[in-house]
Structure formats: structure tokens, C-alpha cells
C-alpha positions in Angstrom: -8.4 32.7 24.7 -8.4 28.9 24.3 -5.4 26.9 26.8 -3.1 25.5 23.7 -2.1 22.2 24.6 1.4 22.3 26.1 -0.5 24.0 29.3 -3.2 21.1 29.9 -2.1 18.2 32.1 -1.4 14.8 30.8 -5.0 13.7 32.2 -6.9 16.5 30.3 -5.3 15.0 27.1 -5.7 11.5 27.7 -9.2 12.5 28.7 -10.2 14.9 25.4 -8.4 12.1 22.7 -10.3 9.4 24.6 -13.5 11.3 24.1 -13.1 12.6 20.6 -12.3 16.2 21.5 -8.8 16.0 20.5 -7.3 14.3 17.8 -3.8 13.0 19.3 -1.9 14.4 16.4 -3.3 18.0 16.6 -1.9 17.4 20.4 1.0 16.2 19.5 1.6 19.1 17.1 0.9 21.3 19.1 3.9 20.5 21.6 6.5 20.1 18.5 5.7 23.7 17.5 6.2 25.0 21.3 9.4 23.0 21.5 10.2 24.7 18.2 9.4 27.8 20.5 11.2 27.8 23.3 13.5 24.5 23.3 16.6 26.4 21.7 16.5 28.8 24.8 15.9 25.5 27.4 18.1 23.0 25.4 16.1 20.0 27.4 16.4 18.0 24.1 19.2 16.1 22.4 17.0 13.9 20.0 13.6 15.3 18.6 11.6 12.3 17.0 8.8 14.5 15.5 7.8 12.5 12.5 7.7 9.2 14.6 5.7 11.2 16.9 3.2 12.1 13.9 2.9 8.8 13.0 2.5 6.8 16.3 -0.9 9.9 17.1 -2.1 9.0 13.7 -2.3 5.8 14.9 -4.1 6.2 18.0 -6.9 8.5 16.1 -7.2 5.5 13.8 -7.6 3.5 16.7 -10.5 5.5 17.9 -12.0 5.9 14.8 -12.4 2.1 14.4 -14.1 2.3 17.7 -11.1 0.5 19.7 -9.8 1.1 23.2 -7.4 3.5 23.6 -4.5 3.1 26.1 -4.6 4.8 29.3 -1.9 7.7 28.1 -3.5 7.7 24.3 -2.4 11.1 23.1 -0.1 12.5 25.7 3.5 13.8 24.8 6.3 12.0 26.5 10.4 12.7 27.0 12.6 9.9 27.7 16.0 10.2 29.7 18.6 9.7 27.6 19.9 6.9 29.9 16.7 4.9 28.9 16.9 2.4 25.9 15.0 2.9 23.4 15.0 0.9 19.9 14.1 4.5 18.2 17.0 6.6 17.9 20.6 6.4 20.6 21.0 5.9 24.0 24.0 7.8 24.7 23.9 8.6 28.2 25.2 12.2 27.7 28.3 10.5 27.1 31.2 10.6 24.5 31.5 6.7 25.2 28.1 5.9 24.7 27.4 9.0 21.3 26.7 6.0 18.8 25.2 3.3 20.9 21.8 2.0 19.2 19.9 -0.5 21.8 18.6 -3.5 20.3 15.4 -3.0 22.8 12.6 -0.8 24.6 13.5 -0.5 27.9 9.9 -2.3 30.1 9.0 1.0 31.1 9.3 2.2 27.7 6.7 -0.8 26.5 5.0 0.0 29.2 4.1 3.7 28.0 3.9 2.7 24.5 1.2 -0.1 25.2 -1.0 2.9 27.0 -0.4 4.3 23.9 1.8 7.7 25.4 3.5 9.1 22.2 7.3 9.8 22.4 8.6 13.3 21.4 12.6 12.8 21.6 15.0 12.4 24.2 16.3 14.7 26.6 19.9 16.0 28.3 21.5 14.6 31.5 24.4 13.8 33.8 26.6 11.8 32.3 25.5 8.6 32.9 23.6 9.9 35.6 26.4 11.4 37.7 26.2 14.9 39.0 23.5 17.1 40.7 23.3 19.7 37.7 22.8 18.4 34.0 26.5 20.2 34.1 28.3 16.8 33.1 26.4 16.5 29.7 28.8 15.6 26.9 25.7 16.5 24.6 25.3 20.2 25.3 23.8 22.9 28.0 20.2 23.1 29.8 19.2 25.4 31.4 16.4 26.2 33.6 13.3 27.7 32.3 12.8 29.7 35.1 16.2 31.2 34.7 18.0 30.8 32.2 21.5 31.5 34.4 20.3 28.8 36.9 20.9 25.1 36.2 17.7 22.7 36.4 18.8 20.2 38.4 20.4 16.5 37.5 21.0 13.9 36.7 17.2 14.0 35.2 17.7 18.0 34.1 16.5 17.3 30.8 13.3 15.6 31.8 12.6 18.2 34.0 13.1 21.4 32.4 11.1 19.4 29.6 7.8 19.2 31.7 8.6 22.4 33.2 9.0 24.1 29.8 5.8 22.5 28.6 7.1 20.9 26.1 6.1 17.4 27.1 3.2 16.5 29.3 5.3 14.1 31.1 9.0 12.8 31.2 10.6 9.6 32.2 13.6 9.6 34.8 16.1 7.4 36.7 16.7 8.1 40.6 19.9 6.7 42.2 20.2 9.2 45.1 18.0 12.1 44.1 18.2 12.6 40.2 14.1 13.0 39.5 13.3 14.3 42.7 16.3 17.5 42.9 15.6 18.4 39.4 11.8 18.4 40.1 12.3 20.6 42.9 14.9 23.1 40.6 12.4 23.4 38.0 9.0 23.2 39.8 7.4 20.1 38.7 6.7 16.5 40.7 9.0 14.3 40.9 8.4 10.6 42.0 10.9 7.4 43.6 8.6 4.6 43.4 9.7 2.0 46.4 12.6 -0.1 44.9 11.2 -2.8 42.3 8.0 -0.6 41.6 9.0 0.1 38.8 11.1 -1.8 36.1 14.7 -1.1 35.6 15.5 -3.6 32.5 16.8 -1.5 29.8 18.5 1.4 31.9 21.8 2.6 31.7 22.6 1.3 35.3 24.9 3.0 37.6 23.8 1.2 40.8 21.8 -1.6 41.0 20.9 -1.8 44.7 20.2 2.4 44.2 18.9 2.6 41.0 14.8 3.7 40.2 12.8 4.5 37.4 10.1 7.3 37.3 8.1 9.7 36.4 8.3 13.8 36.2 5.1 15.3 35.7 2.7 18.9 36.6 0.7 17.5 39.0 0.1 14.8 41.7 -3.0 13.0 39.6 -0.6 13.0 36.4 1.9 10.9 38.4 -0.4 8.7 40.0 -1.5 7.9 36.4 2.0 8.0 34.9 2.4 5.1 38.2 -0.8 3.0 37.1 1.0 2.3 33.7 4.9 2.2 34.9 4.7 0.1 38.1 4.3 -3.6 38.3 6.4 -7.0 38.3 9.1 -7.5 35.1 10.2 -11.1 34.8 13.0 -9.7 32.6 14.3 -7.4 36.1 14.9 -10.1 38.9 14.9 -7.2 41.5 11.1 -5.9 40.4 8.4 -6.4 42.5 5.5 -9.4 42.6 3.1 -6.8 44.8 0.0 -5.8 43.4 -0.1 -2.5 42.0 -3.3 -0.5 43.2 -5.1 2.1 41.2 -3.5 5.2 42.5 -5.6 7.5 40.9 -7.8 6.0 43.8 -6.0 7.1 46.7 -6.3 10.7 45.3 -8.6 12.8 47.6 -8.5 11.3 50.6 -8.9 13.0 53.9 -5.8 14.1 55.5 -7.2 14.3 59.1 -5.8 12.1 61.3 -2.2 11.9 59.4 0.8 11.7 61.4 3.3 13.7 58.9 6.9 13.3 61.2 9.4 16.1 60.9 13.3 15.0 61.5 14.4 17.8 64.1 18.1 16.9 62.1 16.7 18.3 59.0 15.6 21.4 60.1 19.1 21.9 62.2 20.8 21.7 58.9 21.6 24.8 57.2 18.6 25.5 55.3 18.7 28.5 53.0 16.1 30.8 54.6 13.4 31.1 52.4 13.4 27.3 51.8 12.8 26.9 55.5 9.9 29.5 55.2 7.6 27.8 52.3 8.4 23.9 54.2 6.7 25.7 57.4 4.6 27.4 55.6 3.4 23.4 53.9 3.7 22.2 57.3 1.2 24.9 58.8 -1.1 24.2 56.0 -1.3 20.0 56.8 -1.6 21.0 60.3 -4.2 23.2 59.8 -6.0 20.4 57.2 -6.2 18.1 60.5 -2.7 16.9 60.1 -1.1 16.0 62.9 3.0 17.4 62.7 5.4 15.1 64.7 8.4 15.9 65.7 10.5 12.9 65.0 14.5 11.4 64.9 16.8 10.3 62.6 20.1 10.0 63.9 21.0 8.5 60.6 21.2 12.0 58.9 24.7 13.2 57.6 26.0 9.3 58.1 23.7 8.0 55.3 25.4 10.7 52.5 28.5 8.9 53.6 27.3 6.0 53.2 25.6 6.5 49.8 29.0 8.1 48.4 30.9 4.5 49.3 28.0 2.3 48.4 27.6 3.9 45.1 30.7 4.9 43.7 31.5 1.4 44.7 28.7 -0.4 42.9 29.0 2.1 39.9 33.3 1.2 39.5 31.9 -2.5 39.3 28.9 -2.0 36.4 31.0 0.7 34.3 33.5 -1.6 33.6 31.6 -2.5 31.3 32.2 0.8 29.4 35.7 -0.2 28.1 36.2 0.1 24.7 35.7 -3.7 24.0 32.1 -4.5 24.2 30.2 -1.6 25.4 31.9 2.0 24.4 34.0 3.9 22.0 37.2 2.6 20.9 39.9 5.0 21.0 41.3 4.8 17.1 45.0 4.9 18.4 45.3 2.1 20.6 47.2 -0.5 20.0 47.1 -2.8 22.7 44.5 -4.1 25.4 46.0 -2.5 27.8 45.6 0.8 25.2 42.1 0.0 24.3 40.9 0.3 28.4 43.3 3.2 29.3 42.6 5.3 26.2 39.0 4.7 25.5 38.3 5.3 29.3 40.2 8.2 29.3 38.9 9.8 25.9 35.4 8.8 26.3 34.3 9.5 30.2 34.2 12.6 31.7 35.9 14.2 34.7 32.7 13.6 36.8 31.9 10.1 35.8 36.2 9.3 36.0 36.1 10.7 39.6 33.7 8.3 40.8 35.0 5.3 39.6 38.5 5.8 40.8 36.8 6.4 43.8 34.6 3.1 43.8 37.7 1.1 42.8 39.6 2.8 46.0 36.7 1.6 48.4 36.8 -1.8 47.1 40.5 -2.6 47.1 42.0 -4.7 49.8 41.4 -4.0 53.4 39.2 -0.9 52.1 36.9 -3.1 51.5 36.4 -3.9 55.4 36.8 -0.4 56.2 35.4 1.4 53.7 32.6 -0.9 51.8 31.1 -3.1 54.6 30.7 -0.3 56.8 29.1 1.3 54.9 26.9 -1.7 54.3 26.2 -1.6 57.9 25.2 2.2 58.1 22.8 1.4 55.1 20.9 -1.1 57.5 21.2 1.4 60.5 19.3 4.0 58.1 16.7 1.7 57.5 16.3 0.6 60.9 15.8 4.3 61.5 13.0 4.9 59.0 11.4 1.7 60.0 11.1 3.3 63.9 10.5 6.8 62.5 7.6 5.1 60.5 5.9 3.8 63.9 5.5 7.2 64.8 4.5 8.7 61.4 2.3 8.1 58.3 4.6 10.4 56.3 7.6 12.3 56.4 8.3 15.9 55.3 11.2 18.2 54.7 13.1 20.6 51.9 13.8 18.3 49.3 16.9 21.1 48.7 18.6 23.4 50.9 18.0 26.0 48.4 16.7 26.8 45.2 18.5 26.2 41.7 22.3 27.3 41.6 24.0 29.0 39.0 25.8 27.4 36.6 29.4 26.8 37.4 29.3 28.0 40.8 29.4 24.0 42.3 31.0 22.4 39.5 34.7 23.1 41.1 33.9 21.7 44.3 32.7 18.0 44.4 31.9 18.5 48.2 29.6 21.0 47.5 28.0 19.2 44.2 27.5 16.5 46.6 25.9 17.8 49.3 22.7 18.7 47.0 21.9 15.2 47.9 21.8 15.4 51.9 17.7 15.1 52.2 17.4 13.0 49.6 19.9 10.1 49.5 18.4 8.2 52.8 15.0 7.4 50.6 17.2 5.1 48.1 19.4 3.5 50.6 16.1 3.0 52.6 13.9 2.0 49.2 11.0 3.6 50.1 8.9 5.7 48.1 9.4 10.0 48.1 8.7 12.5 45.7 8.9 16.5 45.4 6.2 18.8 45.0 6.2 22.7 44.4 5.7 24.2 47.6 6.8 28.0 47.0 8.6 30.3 45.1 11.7 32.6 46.1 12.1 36.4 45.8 13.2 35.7 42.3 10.9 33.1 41.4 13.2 30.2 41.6 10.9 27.3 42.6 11.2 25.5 45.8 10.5 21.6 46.5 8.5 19.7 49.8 10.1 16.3 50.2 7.6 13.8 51.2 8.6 9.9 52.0 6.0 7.2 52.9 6.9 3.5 54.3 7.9 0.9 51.5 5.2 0.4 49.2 3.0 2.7 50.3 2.7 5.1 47.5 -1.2 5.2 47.8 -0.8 7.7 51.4 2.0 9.9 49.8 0.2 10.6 46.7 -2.8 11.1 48.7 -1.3 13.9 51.3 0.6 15.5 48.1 -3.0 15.5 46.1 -4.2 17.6 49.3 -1.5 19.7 49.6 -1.4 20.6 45.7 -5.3 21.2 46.0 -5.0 23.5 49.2 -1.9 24.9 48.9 -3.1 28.4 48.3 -1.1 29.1 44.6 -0.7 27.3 41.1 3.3 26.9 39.6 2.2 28.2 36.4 5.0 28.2 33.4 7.7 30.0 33.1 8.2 33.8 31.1 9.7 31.8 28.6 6.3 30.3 27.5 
């Protein structure tokens, strides 16, 4: 029986539409009937753009035809956050504030994708605004994991991962403030990638905080993302905060030989209480690098359980400051009933955020008033640059560092959303990588008793992407099992 489409990686299309195998709309139809299928059970997508879809494939075949280069996506099926502007359709942020926003613009990583000629398919669910650990905070509606339907997928980049996971995109765009693209990846069983900060544009994102904030990519395998990176990453005179570097051809740091790597293990992350089976399938990883020629470190990072702290002040600080914005006046649904300015903030505020996104800013605005500021704000500022001062020695002794990317697999709905603690904590492995701004991802390493995936953190030094792709391209070629898709497929 011939593979359809929706199970063939984002390379294999790229590669059969370059060649003349393919046609990009067949491949593009292909994945509109399976999210036909099976998107009413996963609910990844709030906007479908099917006929926009059609049309920009039709224009790649004719592109082709006429014997012109195609881009280095040409053909392959893409889902945008829905914190990502986009000129087609809203950008609503899962929010009631934002439900009729229209941006004027593509977001650069949006060009970006649509210059290699990647073809859109719609937009997908969310946090709102990109605040919570479980796609739970949606004003737009449910998502559930396609491994379970009773399990969430992960947030705030849910959507875009029970998307790739669900096969019904080839790959998905996501935003990464403390560990949105790489929790969900690990939820859902997909790869998830932070670029190093300024990798990768973030002009054109709903922002919650700038100095936290990343854009990228959700995809089925390690070469996907490394091409996904080729088109993403690179400077942005339009984001002040993007980087100058040169941006390597990753796909070329695929392959390598792993012998000889120092991959560092934290002794604090394996204290903490990992759920059992987690712990198992990160050995397990570990023993197969080791084996590989790898050589495991045990390594420190007295930093772990202060940087959470940290990252709760820092960002719910620098969020209260950019959601301001959200008011009512400029930016945000007007509550019809107000009557005064005063009215306009209170009421539109109230109306229009959510409990989750409410909470955060209260608590922002709390640790930058007065002499909370001192206490509160600039210490944490402090601990930020004693967690990187960490990493920076940890990275003398290491090439890479690995760990659960979760202390267990996906949750069921409703059983965190009550405790904020608890919702929180989802975050402990992950956080130090964006207050750090180096590059991590997640990658599949196992599955539990009930075939919930489970996710490997790996982090690498600041712009160093080409040696963590390359020891997560061994891993995925030698791990000893393939992800597969879901029943639901």
C-alpha cells in the first residue's frame, strides 16, 4: 500500500515536488482531506485556509512547469501559531481580546516560509496569548492530544503540535517563551526546537516577553528541522534583537560522528522528582550515546529550582509591561458598555482576558511596583546572569546537555488547571534555556505503558545549533524505535 502523504516528512515532499513526482497540490490535498479526517477529534485548528492553500500549490506546479526554481519548502503543508501575524485570515491569540484582529503584515518568519515556497494550511489553537503549559487557556476551543484524547498536548504551542503530530501538516510554526514548542513537542511526540535568542526573527509575533520570547519550528524529524532552520534563521533589520551571525547549512551538520562528545548530565535534574518511567527512557538515551562513543558527564547547576523563580518574576513582569497594550483603545476589544476611560481599561480587560493571562499581569504589575522592584525584579535580574554564568561553566565541561524535557508524560485535562503552582512547574527543565538564550529542543525518546510519548531535552552553547542537531540526528537514527502516528490516523 502506497504511504499517502500526511505520513512522509517535509523533506520527502520538498524532494518529490522538486523532482516532478508530486504535484504540490495533489500534496496539499491530500492533508486537507486527512484534517477533514481526524481534525474534528484533535481540534488543532481554529482557521482552515484550504482554498488559499490550493491556490498558492498551483502556483508552485506552475512554477516548475515553466522550468523555474522552486523554494526550498516548495510543496510542504505548514500550520501557523495563532500568535503569528499573518495578512491571510486573524491573529487572535486564542483570545477574546484579540477574536477580530486582522494584521496589516506577514510576520518575517512567515515571509520567510512563503519565499521557500512552504504552503500554509490554517492556523492552529493555543494558550492564550501564550500563557499556560496546556492549550487549556484557549478562548477558541479544546485540543486534545492525538495520542489520547483525555490527555492535553501540551502549550502554549498545543495546536502546532498535535498538528504535526496528527499528520495533518508536515510542519508547524511556534513561539517559545519558557518552554511552549519544546513541552508540547515532548506531550505529543514530535521535535521541537528554541533557536539561540535572535536566530530567528520575532517581528510580527504576538509578544509576551521580549527578552524570553523565540520563534520555531515543530516538526517529525531532526533533518525536517534542520531544514525548517535553513529558511527561518537569519538577521531581520525589522527585529533590532535578531542576529548578524551567519547562518550555516544545518542540514550539514546532520550525520556527524558522535564519538568524542561530552553530553553533561545536571545531577539536580535527576534529583528532581522524575515520574519513573520518564527517568527510565532519558537513561535508556543516555546508555545509547554512551554506548555511540559518547562520553556522559556528570555535571552542576546549582542554578536549578532558582531560575523557575526567576523566570516567573522576569516574565510576568515584562509581560504586565507589553500587554498594556491590550486595552481596549488601540489594540483589543472594546467593551460596548463603557463609558469612560477609566471603563474602557477596567471593562475591556476584564471582559476580554482570561483568568490565566489576568493572573500574570496582576502579578507582573506587583513585582514592578515600588520597592518590589529592588526586591522582586532586579533580583531576579541577578539570578538570570547567575544561570548563565552556570551554563557558561557547565559548557566547559560539555558539548551538550541532556535531561527529561518533562517530569512526565501528558496530563489530563483539568487535573493542573486549579493549581497554578502545579501548571507552573511543567516548566522546571525547560525555563533555564530562555533565560540562558541558548539553543534546546525535544526529541521522542520513549513511550509509556499507555503510549503517552516522552521527550529528551538537549541544550547546546549559544549558537551552536549545528552540534545539537547533530547528536539529535544520531540519536533519532539509532535509537532502536520509530514514533509512528497515532490510532487516530
Amino acid at each position: 500500500m502506497k504511504t499517502p502523504w500526511y505520513e512522509k516528512t517535509a523533506k520527502e515532499i520538498r524532494d518529490a515536488v522538486h523532482q516532478g513526482e508530486a504535484s504540490a497540490l495533489d500534496i496539499v490535498n491530500s492533508f486537507i482531506e486527512h484534517a477533514d479526517a481526524v481534525d474534528g477529534t484533535v481540534g488543532a485548528y481554529t482557521q482552515r485556509w484550504s482554498e488559499t492553500a490550493r491556490t498558492a500549490a498551483q502556483r508552485i506546479d506552475e512554477k516548475i512547469r515553466k522550468g523555474l526554481p522552486a523554494g526550498a519548502l516548495a510543496g510542504v503543508p505548514v500550520a501557523l501559531k495563532e500568535s503569528i501575524c499573518t495578512s491571510e485570515g486573524k491573529t487572535t491569540g486564542a483570545s477574546k481580546m484579540l477574536a477580530d484582529y486582522r494584521s496589516p503584515f506577514d510576520a518575517t518568519a512567515v515571509t520567510r516560509l512563503q519565499q521557500a515556497d512552504a504552503v500554509f494550511l490554517g492556523k492552529v489553537n493555543m494558550d492564550e496569548i501564550g500563557l499556560g503549559s496546556s492549550t487549556e487557556t484557549s478562548a477558541l476551543q479544546r485540543t486534545t492530544n492525538p495520542w489520547a484524547p483525555d490527555r492535553v498536548p501540551g502549550g502554549s504551542s498545543g495546536g502546532s503540535a498535535a498538528a504535526v503530530a496528527s499528520g495533518t501538516c508536515a510542519l508547524a510554526l511556534g513561539t517559545d517563551t519558557g518552554s511552549s514548542i519544546r513541552q508540547p513537542a515532548s506531550f505529543c511526540g514530535c521535535i521541537g526546537f528554541k533557536p539561540t535568542y535572535g536566530r530567528i526573527s520575532r517581528l510580527g509575533i504576538i509578544g509576551i516577553a521580549s527578552s524570553l520570547d523565540h520563534v520555531g519550528p515543530l516538526a517529525r524529524t531532526v533533518e525536517d528541522t534542520a531544514l525548517a532552520l535553513n529558511v527561518l534563521c537569519g538577521e531581520d533589520k525589522g527585529d533590532p534583537t535578531s542576529s548578524d551571525r551567519p547562518v550555516p547549512d544545518f542540514t550539514r551538520s546532520l550525520g556527524r560522528d558522535i564519538r568524542g562528545l561530552r553530553i553533561g548530565v545536571p545531577k539536580e535534574y535527576l534529583a528532581s522528582d522524575l515520574d519513573a518511567e520518564v527517568r527510565q527512557y532519558v537513561e535508556k538515551a543516555l546508555d545509547q550515546f554512551r554506548n555511540a562513543g559518547a562520553e556522559i558527564v556528570s555535571i552542576s547547576l546549582p542554578c536549578t529550582g532558582y531560575d523557575a523563580a526567576a523566570y516567573t518574576v522576569i516574565s510576568t513582569a515584562e509581560m504586565s509591561a507589553g500587554l498594556a497594550r491590550l486595552d481596549g483603545v488601540r489594540y483589543g476589544a472594546r467593551h460596548p458598555e463603557a463609558k469612560s476611560v477609566p471603563d474602557v481599561y477596567v471593562m475591556s480587560k476584564s471582559a476580554g482576558l482570561g483568568t490565566e493571562v489576568q493572573r500574570r499581569i496582576i502579578l507582573g504589575t506587583y513585582f514592578l511596583s515600588g520597592k518590589n522592584r529592588q526586591d522582586y525584579f532586579v533580583k531576579a535580574q541577578q539570578v538570570r546572569t547567575v544561570v548563565k554564568k552556570d551554563f557558561q561553566n557547565a559548557f566547559e565541561q560539555c558539548d551538550i546537555i541532556a535531561g527529561a524535557t518533562t517530569a512526565t508524560a501528558a496530563f489530563p485535562f483539568g487535573s493542573k488547571s486549579d493549581n497554578p503552582l502545579e501548571m507552573y512547574a511543567c516548566d522546571q527543565f525547560t525555563v533555564a534555556a530562555n533565560l540562558a538564550s541558548h539553543p534546546a529542543l525535544s526529541i521522542p525518546c520513549g513511550k509509556t505503558a499507555a503510549g503517552l510519548p516522552i521527550g529528551l531535552h538537549l541544550q547546546a552553547r549559544s549558537y551552536d545549533e549545528e552540534t545539537l542537531l547533530g547528536a539529535a540526528f544520531y540519536y533519532e537514527q539509532h535509537r532502536g524505535f520509530e514514533m509512528g502516528f497515532p490510532s487516530i490516523l
